[in-house]
MDTraj code that builds the backbone (N, CA, C; nanometers):
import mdtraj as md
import numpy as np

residues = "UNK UNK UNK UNK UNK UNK UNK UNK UNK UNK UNK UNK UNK UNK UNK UNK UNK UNK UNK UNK UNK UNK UNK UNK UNK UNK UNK UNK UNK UNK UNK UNK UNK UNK UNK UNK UNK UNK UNK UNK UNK UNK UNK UNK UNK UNK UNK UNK UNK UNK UNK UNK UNK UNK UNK UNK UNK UNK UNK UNK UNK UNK UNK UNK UNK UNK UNK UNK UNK UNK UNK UNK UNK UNK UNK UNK UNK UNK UNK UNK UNK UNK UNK UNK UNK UNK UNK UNK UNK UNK UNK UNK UNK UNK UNK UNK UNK UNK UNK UNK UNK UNK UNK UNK UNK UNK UNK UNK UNK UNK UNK UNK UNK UNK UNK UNK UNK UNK UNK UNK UNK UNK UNK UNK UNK UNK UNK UNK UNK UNK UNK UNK UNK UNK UNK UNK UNK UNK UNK UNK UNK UNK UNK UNK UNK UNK UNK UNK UNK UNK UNK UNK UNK UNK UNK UNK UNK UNK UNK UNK UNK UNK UNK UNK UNK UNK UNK UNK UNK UNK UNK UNK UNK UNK UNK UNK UNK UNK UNK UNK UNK UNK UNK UNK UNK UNK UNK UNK UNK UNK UNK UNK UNK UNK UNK".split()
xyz = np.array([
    [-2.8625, 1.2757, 0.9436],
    [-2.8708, 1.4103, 0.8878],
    [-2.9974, 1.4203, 0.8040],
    [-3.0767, 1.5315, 0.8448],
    [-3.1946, 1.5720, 0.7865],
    [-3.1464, 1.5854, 0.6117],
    [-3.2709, 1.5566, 0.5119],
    [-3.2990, 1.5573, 0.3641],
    [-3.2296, 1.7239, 0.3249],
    [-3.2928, 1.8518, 0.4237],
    [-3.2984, 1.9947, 0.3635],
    [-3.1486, 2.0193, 0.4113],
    [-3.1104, 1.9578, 0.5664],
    [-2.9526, 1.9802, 0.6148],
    [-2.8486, 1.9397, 0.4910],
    [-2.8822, 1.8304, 0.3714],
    [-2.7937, 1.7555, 0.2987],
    [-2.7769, 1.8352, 0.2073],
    [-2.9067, 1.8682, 0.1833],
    [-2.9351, 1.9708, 0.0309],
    [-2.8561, 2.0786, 0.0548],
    [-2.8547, 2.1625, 0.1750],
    [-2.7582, 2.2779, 0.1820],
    [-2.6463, 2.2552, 0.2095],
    [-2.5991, 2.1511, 0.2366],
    [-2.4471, 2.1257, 0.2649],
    [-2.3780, 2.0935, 0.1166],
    [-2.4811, 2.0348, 0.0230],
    [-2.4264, 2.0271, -0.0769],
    [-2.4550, 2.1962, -0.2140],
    [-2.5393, 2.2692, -0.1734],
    [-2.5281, 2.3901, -0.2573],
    [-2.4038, 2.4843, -0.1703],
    [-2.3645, 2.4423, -0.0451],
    [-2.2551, 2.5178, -0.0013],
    [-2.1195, 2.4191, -0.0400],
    [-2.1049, 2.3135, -0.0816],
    [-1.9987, 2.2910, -0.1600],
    [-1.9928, 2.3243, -0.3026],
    [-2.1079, 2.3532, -0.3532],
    [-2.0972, 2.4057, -0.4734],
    [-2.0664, 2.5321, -0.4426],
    [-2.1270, 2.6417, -0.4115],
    [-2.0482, 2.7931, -0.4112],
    [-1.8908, 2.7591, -0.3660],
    [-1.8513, 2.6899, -0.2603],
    [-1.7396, 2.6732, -0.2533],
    [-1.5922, 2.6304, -0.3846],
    [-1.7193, 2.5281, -0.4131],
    [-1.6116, 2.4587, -0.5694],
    [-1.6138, 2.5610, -0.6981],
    [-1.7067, 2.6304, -0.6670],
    [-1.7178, 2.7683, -0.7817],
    [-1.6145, 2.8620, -0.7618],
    [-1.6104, 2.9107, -0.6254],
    [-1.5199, 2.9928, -0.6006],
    [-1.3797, 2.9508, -0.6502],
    [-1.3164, 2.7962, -0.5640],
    [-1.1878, 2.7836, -0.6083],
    [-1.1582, 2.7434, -0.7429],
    [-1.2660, 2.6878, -0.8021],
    [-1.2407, 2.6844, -0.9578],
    [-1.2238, 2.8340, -1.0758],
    [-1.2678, 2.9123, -0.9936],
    [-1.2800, 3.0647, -1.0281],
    [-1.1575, 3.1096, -1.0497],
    [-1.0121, 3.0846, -0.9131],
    [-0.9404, 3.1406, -0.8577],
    [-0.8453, 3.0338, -0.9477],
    [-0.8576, 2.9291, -0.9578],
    [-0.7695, 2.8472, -1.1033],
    [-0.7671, 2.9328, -1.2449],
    [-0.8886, 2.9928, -1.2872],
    [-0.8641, 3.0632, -1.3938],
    [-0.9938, 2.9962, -1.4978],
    [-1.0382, 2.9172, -1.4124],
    [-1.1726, 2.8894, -1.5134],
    [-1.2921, 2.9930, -1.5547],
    [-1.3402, 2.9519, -1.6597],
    [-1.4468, 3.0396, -1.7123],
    [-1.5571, 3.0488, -1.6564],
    [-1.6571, 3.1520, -1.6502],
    [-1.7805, 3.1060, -1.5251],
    [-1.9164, 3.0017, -1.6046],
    [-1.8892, 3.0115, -1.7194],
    [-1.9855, 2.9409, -1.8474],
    [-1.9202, 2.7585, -1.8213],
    [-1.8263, 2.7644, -1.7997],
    [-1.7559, 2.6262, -1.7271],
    [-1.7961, 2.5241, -1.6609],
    [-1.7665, 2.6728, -1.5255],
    [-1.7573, 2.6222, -1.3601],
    [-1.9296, 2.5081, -1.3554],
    [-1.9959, 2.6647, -1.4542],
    [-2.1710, 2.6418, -1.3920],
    [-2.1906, 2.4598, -1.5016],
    [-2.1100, 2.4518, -1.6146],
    [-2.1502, 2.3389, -1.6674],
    [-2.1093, 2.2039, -1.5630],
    [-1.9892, 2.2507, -1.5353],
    [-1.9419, 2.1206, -1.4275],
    [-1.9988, 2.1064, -1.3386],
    [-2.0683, 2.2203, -1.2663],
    [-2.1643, 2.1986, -1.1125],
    [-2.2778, 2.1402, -1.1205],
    [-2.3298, 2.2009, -1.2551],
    [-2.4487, 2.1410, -1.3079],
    [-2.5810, 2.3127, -1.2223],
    [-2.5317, 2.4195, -1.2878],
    [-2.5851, 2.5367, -1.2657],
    [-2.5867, 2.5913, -1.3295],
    [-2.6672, 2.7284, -1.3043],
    [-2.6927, 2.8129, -1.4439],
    [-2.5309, 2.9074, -1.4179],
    [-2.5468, 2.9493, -1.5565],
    [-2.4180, 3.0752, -1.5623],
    [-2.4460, 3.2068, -1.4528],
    [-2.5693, 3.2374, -1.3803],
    [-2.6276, 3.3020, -1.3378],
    [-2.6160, 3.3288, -1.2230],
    [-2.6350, 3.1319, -1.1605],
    [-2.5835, 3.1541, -1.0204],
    [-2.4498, 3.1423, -0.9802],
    [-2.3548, 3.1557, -1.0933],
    [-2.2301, 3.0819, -1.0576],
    [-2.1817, 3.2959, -1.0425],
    [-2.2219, 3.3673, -1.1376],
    [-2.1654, 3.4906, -1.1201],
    [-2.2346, 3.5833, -0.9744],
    [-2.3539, 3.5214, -0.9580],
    [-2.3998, 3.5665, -0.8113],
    [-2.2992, 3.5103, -0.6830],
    [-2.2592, 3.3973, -0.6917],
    [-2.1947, 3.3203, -0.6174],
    [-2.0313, 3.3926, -0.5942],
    [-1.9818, 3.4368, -0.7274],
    [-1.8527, 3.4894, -0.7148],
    [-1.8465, 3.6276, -0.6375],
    [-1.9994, 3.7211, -0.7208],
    [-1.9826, 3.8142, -0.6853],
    [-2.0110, 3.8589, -0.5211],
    [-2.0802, 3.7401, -0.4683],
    [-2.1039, 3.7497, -0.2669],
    [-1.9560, 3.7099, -0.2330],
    [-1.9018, 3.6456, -0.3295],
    [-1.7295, 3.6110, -0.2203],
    [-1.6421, 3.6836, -0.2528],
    [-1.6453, 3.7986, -0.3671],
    [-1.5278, 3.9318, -0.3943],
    [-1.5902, 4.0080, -0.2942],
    [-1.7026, 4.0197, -0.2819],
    [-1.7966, 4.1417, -0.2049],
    [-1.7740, 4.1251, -0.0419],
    [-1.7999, 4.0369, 0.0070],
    [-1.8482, 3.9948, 0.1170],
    [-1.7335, 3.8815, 0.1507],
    [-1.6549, 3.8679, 0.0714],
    [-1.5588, 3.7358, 0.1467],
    [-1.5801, 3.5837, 0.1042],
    [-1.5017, 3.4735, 0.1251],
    [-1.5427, 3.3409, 0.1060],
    [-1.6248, 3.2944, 0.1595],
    [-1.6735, 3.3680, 0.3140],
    [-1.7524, 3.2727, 0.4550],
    [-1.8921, 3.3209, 0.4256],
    [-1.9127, 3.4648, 0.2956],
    [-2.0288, 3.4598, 0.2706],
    [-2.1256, 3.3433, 0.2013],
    [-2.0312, 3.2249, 0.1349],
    [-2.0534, 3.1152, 0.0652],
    [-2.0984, 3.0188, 0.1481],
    [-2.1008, 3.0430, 0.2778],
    [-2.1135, 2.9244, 0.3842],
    [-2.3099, 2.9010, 0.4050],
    [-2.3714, 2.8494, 0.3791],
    [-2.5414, 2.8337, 0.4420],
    [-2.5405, 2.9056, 0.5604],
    [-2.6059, 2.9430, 0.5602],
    [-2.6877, 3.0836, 0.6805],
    [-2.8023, 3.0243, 0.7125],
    [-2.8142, 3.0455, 0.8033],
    [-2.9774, 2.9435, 0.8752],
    [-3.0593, 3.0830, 0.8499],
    [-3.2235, 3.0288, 0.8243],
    [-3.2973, 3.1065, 0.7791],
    [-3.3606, 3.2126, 0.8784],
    [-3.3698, 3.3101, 0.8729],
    [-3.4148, 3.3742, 1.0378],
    [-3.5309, 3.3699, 0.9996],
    [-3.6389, 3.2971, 1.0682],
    [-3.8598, 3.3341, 1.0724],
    [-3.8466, 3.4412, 1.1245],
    [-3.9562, 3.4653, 1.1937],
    [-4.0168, 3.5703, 1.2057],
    [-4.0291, 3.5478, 1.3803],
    [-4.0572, 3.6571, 1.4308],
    [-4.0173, 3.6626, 1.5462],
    [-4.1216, 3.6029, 1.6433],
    [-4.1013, 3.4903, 1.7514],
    [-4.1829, 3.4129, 1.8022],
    [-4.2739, 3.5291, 1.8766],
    [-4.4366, 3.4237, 1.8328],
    [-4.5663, 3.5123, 1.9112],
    [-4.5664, 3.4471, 2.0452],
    [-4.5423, 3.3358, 2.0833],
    [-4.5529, 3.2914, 2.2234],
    [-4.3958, 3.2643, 2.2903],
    [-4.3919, 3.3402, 2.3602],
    [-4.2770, 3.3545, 2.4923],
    [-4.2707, 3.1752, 2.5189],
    [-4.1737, 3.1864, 2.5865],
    [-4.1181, 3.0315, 2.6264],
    [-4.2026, 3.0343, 2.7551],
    [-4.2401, 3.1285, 2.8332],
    [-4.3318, 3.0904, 2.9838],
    [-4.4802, 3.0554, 2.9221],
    [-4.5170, 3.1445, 2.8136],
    [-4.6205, 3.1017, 2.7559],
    [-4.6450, 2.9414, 2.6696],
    [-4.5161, 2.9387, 2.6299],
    [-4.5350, 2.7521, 2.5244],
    [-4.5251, 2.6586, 2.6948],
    [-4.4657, 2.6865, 2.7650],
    [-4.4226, 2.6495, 2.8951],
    [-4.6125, 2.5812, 2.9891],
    [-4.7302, 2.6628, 2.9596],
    [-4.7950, 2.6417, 3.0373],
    [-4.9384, 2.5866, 2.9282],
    [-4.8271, 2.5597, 2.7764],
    [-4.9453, 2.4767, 2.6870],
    [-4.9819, 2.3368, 2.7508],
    [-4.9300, 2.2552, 2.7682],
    [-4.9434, 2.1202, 2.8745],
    [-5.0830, 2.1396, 2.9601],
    [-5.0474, 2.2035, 3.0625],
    [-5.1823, 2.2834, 3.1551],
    [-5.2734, 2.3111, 3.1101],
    [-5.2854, 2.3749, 3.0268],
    [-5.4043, 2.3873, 2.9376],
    [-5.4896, 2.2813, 2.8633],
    [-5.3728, 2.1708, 2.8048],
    [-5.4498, 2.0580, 2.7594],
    [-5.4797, 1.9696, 2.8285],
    [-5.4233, 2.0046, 2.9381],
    [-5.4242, 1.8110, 3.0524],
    [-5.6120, 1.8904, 3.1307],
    [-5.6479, 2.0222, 3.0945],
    [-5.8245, 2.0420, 3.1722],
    [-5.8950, 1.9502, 3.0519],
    [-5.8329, 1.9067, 2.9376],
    [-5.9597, 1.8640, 2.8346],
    [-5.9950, 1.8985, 2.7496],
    [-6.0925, 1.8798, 2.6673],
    [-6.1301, 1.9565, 2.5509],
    [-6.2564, 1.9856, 2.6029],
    [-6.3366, 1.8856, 2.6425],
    [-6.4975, 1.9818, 2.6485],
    [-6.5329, 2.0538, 2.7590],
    [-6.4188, 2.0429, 2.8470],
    [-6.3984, 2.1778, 2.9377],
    [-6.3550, 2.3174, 2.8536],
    [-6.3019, 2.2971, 2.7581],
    [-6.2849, 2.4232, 2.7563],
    [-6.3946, 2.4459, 2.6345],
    [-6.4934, 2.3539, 2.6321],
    [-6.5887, 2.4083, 2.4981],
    [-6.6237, 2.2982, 2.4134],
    [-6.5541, 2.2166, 2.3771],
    [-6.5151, 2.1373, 2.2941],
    [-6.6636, 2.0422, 2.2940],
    [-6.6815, 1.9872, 2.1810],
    [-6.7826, 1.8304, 2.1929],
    [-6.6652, 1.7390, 2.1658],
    [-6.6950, 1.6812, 2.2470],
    [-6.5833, 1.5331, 2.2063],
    [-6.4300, 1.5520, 2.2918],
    [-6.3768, 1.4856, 2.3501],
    [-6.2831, 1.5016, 2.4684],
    [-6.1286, 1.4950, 2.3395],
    [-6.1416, 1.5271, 2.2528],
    [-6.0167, 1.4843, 2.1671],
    [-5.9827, 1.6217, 2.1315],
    [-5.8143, 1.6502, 2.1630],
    [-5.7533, 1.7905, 2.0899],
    [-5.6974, 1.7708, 1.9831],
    [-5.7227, 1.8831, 1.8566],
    [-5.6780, 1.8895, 1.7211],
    [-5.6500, 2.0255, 1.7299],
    [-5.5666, 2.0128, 1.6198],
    [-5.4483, 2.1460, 1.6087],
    [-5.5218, 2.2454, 1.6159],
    [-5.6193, 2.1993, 1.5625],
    [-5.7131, 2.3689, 1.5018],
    [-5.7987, 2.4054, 1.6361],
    [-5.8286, 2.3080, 1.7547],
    [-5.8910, 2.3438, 1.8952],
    [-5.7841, 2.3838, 1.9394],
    [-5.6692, 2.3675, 1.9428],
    [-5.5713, 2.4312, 2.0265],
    [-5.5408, 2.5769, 1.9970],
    [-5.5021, 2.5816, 1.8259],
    [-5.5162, 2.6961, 1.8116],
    [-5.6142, 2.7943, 1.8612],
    [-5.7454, 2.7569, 1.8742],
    [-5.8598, 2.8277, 1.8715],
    [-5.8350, 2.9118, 2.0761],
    [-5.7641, 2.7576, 2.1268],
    [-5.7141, 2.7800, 2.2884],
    [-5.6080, 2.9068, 2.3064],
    [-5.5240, 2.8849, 2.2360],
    [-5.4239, 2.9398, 2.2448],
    [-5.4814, 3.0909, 2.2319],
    [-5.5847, 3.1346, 2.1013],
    [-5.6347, 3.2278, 2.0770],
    [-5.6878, 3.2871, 2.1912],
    [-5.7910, 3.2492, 2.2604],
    [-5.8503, 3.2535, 2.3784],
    [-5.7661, 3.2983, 2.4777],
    [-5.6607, 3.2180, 2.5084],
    [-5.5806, 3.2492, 2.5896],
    [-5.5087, 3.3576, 2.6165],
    [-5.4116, 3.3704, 2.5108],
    [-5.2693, 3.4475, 2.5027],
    [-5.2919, 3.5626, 2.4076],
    [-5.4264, 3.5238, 2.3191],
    [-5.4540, 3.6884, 2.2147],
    [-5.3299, 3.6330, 2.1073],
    [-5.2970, 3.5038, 2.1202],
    [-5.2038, 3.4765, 1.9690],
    [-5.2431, 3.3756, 1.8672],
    [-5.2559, 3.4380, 1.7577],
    [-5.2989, 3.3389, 1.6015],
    [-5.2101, 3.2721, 1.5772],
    [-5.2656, 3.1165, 1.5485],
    [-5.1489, 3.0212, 1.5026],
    [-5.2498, 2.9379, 1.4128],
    [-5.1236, 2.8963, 1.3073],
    [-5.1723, 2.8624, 1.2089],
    [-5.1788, 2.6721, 1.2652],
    [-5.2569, 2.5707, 1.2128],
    [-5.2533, 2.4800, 1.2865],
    [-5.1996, 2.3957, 1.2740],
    [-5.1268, 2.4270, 1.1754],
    [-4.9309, 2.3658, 1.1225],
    [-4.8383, 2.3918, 1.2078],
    [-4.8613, 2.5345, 1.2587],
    [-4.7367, 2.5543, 1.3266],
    [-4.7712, 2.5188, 1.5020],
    [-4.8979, 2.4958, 1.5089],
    [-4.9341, 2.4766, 1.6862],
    [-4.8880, 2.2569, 1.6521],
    [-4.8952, 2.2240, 1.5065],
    [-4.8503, 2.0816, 1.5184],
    [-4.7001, 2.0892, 1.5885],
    [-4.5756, 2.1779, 1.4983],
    [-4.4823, 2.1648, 1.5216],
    [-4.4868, 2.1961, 1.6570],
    [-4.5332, 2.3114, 1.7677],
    [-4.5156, 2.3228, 1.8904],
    [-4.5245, 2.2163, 1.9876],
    [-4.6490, 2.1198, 1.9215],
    [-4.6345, 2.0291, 2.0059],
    [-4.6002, 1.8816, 2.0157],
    [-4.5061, 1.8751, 1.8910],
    [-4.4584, 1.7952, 1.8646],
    [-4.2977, 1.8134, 1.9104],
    [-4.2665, 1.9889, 1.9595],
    [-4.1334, 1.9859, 1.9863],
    [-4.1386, 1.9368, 2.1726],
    [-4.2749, 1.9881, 2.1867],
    [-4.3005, 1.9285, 2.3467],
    [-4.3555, 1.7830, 2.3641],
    [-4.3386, 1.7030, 2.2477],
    [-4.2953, 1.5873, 2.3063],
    [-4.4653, 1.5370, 2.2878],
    [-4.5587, 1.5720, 2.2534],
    [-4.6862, 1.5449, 2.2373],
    [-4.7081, 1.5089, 2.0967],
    [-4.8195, 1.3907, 2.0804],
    [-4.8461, 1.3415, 1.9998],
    [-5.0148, 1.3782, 1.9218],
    [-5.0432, 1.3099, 1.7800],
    [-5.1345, 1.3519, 1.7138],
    [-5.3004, 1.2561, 1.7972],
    [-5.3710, 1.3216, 1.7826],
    [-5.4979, 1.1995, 1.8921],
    [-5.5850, 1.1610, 1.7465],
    [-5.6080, 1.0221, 1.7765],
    [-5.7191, 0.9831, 1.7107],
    [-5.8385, 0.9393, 1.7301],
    [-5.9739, 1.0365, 1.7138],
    [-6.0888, 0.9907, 1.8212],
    [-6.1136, 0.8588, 1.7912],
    [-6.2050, 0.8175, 1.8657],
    [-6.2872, 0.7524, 1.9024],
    [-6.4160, 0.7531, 1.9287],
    [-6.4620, 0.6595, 1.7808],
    [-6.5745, 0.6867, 1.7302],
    [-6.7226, 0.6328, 1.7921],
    [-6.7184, 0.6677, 1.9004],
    [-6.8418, 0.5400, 2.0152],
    [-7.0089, 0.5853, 1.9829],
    [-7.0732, 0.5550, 1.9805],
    [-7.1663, 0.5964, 1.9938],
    [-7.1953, 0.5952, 2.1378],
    [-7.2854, 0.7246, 2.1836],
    [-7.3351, 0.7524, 2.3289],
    [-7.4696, 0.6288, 2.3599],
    [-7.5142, 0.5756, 2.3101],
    [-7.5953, 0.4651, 2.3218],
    [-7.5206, 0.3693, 2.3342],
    [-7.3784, 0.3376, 2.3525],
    [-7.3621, 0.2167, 2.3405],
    [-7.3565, 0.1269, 2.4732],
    [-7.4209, -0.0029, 2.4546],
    [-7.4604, -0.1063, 2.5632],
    [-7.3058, -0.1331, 2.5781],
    [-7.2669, -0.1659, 2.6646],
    [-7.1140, -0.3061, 2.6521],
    [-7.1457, -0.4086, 2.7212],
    [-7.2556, -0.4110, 2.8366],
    [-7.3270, -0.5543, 2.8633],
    [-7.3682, -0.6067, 2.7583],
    [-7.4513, -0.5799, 2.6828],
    [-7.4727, -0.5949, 2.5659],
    [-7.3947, -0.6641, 2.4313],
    [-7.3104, -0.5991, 2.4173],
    [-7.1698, -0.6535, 2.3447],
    [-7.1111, -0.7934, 2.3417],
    [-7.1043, -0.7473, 2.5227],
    [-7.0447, -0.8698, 2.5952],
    [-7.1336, -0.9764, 2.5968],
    [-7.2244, -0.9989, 2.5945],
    [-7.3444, -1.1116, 2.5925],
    [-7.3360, -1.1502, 2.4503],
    [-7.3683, -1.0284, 2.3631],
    [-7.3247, -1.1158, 2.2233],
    [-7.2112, -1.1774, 2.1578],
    [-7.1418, -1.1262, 2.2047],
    [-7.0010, -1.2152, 2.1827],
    [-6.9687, -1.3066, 2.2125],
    [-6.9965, -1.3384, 2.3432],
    [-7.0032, -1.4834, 2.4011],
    [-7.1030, -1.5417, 2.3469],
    [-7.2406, -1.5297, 2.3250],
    [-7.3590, -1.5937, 2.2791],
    [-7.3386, -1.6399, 2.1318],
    [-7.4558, -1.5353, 2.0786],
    [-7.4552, -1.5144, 1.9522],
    [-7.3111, -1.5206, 1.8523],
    [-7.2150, -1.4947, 1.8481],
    [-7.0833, -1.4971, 1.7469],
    [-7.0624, -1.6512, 1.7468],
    [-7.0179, -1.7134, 1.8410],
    [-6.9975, -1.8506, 1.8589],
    [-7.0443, -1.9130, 1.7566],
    [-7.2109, -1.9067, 1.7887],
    [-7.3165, -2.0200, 1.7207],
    [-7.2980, -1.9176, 1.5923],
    [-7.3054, -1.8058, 1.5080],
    [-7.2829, -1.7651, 1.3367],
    [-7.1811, -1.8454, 1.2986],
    [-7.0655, -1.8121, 1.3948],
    [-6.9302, -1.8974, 1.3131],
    [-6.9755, -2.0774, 1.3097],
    [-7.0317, -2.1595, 1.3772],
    [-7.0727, -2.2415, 1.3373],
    [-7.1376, -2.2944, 1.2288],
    [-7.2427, -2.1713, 1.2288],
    [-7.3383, -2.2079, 1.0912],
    [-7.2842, -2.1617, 0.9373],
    [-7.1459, -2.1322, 0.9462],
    [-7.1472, -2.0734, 0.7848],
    [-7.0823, -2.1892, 0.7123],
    [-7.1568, -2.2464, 0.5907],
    [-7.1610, -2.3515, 0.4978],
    [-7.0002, -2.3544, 0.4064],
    [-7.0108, -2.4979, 0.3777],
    [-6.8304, -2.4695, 0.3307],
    [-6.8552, -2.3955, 0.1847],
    [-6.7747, -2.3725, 0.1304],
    [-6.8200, -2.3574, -0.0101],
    [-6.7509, -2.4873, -0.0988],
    [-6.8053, -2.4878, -0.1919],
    [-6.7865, -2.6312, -0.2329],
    [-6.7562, -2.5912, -0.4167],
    [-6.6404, -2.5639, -0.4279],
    [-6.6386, -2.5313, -0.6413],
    [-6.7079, -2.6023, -0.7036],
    [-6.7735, -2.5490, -0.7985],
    [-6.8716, -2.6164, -0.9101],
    [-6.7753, -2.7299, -1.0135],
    [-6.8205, -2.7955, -1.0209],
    [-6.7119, -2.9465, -1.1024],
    [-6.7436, -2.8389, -1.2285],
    [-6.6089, -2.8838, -1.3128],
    [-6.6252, -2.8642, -1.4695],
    [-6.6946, -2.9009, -1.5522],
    [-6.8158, -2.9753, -1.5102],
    [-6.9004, -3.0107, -1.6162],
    [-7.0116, -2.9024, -1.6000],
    [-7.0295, -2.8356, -1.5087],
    [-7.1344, -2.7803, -1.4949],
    [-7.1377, -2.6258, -1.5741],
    [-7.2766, -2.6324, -1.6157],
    [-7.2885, -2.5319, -1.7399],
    [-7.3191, -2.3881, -1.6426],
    [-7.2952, -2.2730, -1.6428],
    [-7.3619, -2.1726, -1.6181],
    [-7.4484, -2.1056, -1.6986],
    [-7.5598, -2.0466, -1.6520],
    [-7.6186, -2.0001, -1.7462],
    [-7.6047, -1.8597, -1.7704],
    [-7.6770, -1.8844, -1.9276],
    [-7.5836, -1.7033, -1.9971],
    [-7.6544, -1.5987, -1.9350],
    [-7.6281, -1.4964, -1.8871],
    [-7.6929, -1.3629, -1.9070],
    [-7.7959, -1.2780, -1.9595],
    [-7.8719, -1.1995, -1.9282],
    [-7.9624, -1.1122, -1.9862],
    [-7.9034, -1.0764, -2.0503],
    [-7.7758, -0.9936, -2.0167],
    [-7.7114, -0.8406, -2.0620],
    [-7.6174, -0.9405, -2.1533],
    [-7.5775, -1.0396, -2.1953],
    [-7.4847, -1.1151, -2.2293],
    [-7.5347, -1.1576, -2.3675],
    [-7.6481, -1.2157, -2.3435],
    [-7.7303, -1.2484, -2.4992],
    [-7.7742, -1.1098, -2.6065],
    [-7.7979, -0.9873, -2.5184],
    [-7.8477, -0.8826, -2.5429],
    [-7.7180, -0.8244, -2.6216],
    [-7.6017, -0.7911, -2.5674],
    [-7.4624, -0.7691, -2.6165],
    [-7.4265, -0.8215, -2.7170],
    [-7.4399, -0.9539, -2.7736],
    [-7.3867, -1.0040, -2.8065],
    [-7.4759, -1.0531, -2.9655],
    [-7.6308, -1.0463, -2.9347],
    [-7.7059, -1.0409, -3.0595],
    [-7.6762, -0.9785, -3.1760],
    [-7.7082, -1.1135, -3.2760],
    [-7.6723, -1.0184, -3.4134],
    [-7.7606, -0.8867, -3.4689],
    [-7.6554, -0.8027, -3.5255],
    [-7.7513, -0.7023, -3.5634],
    [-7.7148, -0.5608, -3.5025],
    [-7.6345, -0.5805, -3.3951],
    [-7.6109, -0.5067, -3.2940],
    [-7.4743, -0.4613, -3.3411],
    [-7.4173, -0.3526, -3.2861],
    [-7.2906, -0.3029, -3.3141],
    [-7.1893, -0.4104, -3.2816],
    [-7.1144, -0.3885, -3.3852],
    [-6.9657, -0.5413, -3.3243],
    [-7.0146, -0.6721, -3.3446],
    [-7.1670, -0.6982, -3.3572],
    [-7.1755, -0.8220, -3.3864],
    [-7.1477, -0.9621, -3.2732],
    [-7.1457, -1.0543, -3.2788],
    [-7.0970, -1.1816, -3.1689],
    [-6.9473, -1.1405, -3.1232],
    [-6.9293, -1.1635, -2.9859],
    [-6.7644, -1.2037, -2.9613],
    [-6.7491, -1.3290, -2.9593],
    [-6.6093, -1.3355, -3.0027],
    [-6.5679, -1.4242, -3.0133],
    [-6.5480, -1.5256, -2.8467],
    [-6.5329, -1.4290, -2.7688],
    [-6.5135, -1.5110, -2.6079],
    [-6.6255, -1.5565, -2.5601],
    [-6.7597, -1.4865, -2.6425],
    [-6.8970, -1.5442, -2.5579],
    [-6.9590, -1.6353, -2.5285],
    [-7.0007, -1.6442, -2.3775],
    [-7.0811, -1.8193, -2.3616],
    [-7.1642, -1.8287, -2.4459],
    [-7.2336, -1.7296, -2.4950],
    [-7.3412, -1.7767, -2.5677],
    [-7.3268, -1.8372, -2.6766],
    [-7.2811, -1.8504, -2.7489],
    [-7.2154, -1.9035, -2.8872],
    [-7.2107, -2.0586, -2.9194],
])
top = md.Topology()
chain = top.add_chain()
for i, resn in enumerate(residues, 1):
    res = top.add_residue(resn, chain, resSeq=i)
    for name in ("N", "CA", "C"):
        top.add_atom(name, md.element.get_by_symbol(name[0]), res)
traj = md.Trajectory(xyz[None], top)
């Protein structure tokens, strides 16, 4: 069960538990402390179930707004994307919400926002693309020769590293002696090599 499905199943047991706590004889300054609501919504709540009945208390699915593309029209989005992108204009063979939209525009004379052309085509089962960043110069003979060649013999040549023994002194800093000179704000620290 979806996060927003839970959330309304549980504000429709609350109008519900309002109501029958109502019909016990409780106070509405009460009901709303026990639900954990204002006094506000608990008298809105009573007054949709004297008015309108108990089943007005039930979640109502939200009605949008009335679809711009027909089902024959979402029906022949597929077709449209399987010609390509730089067939239909595009640089770069990769579709993003906002080229589709721009398609769809072209097409059908309908504006979509490129949120809602995600959800369309995510209800058809299509996924988000991530280009691919090639350069048009690129050799792959090329590649391929160095990889076999050249990589081999680098990974050979890189030196071990070897930790400096504890006796060995590092030397102090420009910015370190400079910081740390008397005379200067704050004076010596106490943590400094130089010291």
């Amino acid at each position: 069960m979806s996060t927003s499905k839970r959330r309304a199943d549980s504000w429709e047991w609350r109008r519900q538990r309002a109501w029958e706590l109502s019909q016990q004889g409780w106070w509405q300054k009460d009901i709303a402390a026990a639900l954990g609501v204002s006094c506000a919504a608990v008298c809105q709540w009573l007054k949709r179930a004297r008015e309108k009945g108990v089943e007005a208390l039930r979640t109502q699915p939200r009605p949008g707004g009335p679809a711009k593309l027909t089902a024959e029209q979402r029906a022949q989005i597929p077709a449209l994307l399987a010609r390509r992108a730089e067939a239909s204009g595009f640089r770069g063979d990769v579709w993003t919400a906002s080229r589709i939209a721009a398609v769809l525009w072209r097409t059908f004379g309908v504006r979509s926002h490129r949120d809602h052309v995600s959800r369309l085509l995510r209800q058809a089962g299509w996924s988000r693309q991530q280009p691919l960043a090639r350069a048009t110069q690129r050799d792959e003979a090329a590649i391929q020769q160095w990889h076999a060649e050249r990589w081999p013999a680098l990974q050979k040549k890189q030196p071990t590293k070897v930790p400096p023994s504890s006796g060995e002194m590092k030397p102090v800093s420009t910015c370190c002696r400079m910081r740390c000179a008397p005379g200067r704000r704050g004076g010596r620290r106490r943590s400094c090599a130089c010291r």
